[in-house]
N, C-alpha and C positions, 0 to 999 in steps of 0.2 A: 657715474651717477652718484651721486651724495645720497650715504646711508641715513636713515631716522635717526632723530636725535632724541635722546631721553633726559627725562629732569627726575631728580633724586625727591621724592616726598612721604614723608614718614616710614622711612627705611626700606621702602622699593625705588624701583626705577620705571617710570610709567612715560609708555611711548605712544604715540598717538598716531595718526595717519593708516599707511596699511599694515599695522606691527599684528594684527591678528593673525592675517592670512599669511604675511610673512614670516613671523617668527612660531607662534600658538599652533595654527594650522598643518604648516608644513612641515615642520619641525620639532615641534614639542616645549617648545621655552615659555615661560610662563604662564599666567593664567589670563582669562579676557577681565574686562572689568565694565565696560559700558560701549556699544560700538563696537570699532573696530580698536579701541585703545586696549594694551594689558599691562598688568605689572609683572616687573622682571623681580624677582629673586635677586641679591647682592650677586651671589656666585655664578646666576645666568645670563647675569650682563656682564659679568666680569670676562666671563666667556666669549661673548658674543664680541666685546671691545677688544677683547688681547688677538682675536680671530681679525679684527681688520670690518665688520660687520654692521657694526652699533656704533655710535658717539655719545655719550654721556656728559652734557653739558661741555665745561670746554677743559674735558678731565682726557687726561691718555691713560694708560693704563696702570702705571706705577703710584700714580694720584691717585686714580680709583682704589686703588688695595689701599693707600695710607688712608682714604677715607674713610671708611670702616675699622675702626680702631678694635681687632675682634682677634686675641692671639689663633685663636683655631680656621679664622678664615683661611688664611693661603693653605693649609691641609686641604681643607672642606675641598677650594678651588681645584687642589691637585687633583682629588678622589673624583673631582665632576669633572674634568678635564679628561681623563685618562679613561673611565668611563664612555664617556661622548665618543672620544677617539676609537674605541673599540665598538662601534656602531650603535649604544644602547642610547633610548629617551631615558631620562630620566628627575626625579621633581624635588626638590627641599619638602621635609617631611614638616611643612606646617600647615596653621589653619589657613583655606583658602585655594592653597595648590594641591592639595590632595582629600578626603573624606574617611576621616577617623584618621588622625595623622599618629604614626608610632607614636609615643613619648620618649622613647631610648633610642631612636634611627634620627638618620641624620636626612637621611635619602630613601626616597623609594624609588627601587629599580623597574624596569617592566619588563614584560618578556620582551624576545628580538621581535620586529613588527609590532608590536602595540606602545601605546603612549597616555597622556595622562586621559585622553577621551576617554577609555574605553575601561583607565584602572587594571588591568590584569598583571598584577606585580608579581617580580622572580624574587628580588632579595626587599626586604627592611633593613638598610644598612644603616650601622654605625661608622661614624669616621675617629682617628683618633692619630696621634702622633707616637714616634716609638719612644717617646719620656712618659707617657701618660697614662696613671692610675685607672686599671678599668679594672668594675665589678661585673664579676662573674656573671650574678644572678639576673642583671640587669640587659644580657647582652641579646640585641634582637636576633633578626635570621643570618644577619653574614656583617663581618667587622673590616675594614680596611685598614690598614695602617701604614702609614708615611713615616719609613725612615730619616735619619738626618742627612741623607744624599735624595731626597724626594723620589726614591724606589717606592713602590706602593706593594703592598703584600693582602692577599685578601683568604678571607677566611668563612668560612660556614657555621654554623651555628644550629645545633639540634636540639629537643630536647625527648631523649631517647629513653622506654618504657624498661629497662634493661629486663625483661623476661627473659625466664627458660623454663626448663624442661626436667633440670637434674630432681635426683628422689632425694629425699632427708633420710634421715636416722631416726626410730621409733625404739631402740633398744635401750640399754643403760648402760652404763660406761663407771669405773672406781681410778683415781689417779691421784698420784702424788703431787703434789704443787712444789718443785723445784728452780728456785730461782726466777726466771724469768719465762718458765715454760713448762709443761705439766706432760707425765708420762704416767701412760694406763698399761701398765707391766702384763694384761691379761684382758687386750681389748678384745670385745666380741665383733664377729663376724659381719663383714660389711663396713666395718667403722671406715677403714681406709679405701678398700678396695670398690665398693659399689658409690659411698657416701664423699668422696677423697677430702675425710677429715684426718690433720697432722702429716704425717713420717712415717715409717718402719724405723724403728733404730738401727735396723741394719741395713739400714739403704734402700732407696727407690723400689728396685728390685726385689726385696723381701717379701712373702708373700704371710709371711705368721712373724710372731713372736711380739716384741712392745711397741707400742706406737708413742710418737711422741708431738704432744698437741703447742701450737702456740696459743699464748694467755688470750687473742680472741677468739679463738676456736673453743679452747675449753668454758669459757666465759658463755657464750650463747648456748652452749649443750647446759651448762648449769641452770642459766636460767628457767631453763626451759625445764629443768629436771631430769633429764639425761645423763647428768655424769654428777659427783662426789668426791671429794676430795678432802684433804686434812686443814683448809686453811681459805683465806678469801678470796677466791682472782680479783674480783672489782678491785679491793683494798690493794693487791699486787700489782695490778695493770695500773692505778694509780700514783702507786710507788715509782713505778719506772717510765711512766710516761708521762702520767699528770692529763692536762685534759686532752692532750689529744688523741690518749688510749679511748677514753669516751666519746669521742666524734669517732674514731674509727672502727668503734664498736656499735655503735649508731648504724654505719653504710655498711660496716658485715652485715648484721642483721635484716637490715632493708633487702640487701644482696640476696640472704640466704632466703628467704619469705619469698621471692620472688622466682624462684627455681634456679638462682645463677650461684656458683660455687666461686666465692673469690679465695683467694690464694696470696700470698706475698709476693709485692711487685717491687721488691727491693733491687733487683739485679737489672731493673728497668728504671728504677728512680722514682717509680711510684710507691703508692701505698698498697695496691693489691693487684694483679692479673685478673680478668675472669674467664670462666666458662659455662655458657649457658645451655650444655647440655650435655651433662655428664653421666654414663650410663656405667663405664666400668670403668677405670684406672689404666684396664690394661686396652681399653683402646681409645685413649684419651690423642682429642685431636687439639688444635693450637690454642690457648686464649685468643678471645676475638676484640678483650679490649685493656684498655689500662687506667686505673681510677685510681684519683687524686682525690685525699677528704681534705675538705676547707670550710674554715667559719661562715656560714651564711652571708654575711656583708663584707665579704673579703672580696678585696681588690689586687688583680693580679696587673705585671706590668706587661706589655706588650711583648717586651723580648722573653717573660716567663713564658707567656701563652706560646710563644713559636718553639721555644726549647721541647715544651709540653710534647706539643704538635709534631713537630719534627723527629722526636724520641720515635715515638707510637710510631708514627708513616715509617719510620726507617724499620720497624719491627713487623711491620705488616697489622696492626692493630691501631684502633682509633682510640682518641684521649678523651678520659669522661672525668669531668668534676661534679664529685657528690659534695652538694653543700649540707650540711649537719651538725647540730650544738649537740649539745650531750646527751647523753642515753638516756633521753626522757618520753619517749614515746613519740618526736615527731618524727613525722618522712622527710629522708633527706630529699632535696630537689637536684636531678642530675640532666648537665646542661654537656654537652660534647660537642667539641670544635675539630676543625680539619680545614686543609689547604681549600682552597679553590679558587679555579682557573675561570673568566668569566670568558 
């Protein structure tokens, strides 16, 4: 039996005859339009024709793709390809095929058993390829990404309230401003142990003698009027960072306001560990995440976000990008990504 043939008009493909109950109904592929006619999406005829299913004027499939002169198509097509294959419906997120279509998704998925009827979607996906600039801030519920061997890798997308639990410091603190890091020769009680601000200078294990702070630890205790010193941190954390001492004095701060105790995430490749529920020192269980500070409209590359991703998973911890400009009073916005398997 000879499949429906569709004719390309103003950048859909609209098939007429029984393409409703055939394609729409049964299936999930485009939208109705008058009757039983619908228009197909580029990427959902492209499917349906590479499948043996559709005919589209008197185009096969490799014509179809050069028609669409659109470098992101054949990604898009893989990520709805691959998708499909994996039992899901799912719709190009624009006006007509979906209602309030993302403006950053490319796709909307739906859960297993539902379709565009009924709207009940699992992810807002973005598509993108692994050369391609993607902003952080901008990223919906879950990202795909097609490598240059057309592997697909997919990703989840949060945007997580980083609460806790841990107590602050209400005492007062005197310290030396030493280089690049500040020692209270005669910290009071709690500073490290209940609070876990700085070091013991004599190790982990210490339980008295000096503590020794890093320039944003002692920095937000100042602020705040908790501690004193002979000199400026802002002016020192300057000197030796320049602005990105101030963005990452920006997501301490947010961090510490919020009951989570961040830490240096150095031996992790980040910028800080956390933990969001810090009671004593000495029964301190794992950081639960790993935060990255970045300029607000920064754009990471695909292989940055997996490196990210993959750091964290392999540590048992999830990766969180705080976005933050400088120590001026805004909130940073913090967006966390992880594998996932659809």
């Amino acid at each position: 039996m000879n499949e429906p043939r569709g004719r390309i008009e103003e950048g859909v493909v609209r098939v007429a005859g029984d393409a409703r109950q055939r394609y729409y109904d049964a299936r999930g592929y485009g939208r109705p339009i008058e009757g039983n006619e619908i228009a197909l999406a580029p990427v959902e005829a492209a499917h349906l024709l590479f499948r043996g299913d559709l005919r589209v004027e008197d185009m096969d499939f490799p014509a179809f793709v050069r028609r669409f002169e659109d470098p992101t198509f054949l990604v898009r097509y893989l990520v709805y390809a691959d998708l499909r294959e994996r039992g899901f419906y799912l719709s190009p997120a624009r006006e007509g095929w979906v209602s309030d279509p993302p403006a950053d998704a490319h796709f909307v998925v739906y859960e297993r058993g539902s379709g565009p009827w009924d709207d009940e979607r699992l992810y807002e996906l973005r598509v993108a390829g692994e050369r391609e600039a993607i902003g952080v801030a901008d990223l919906p519920g879950a990202l795909a990404v097609v490598d240059e061997e057309s592997e697909v890798t997919y990703f989840e997308v949060e945007r997580p309230t980083m609460n806790g639990s841990s107590t602050g410091f209400s005492g007062t603190v005197e310290a030396d401003l030493l280089a690049d890091r500040a020692i209270a020769w005669d910290p009071p009680e709690g500073l490290f142990s209940a609070a876990f601000y700085g070091q013991p200078l004599s190790g982990r294990q210490g339980a008295d003698g000096p503590i020794q702070l890093s320039l944003l630890e002692a920095a937000y205790l100042a602020e705040r009027g908790s501690l004193s010193t002979d000199g400026s941190i802002l002016e020192r954390g300057r000197a030796v960072e320049g602005e990105r001492f101030e963005r990452r004095l920006a997501v301490y701060t947010a961090l510490r306001e919020r009951g989570v105790v961040p830490k240096t995430g150095f031996k992790f490749g980040a910028d800080f560990r956390v933990y969001a529920d810090v009671t004593s020192v000495d029964d301190l269980g794992h950081s639960e995440s790993l935060v990255r500070a970045l300029p607000p409209g920064c754009a990471r590359s695909p292989r940055e976000l997996s490196l990210d991703v993959r750091l964290a998973h392999g540590v048992r911890k999830r990766m969180v990008f705080a976005l933050a400009s400088a120590n001026d009073g805004t909130k940073p916005t913090f967006v966390s990504v992880g594998r996932l398997t659809p």
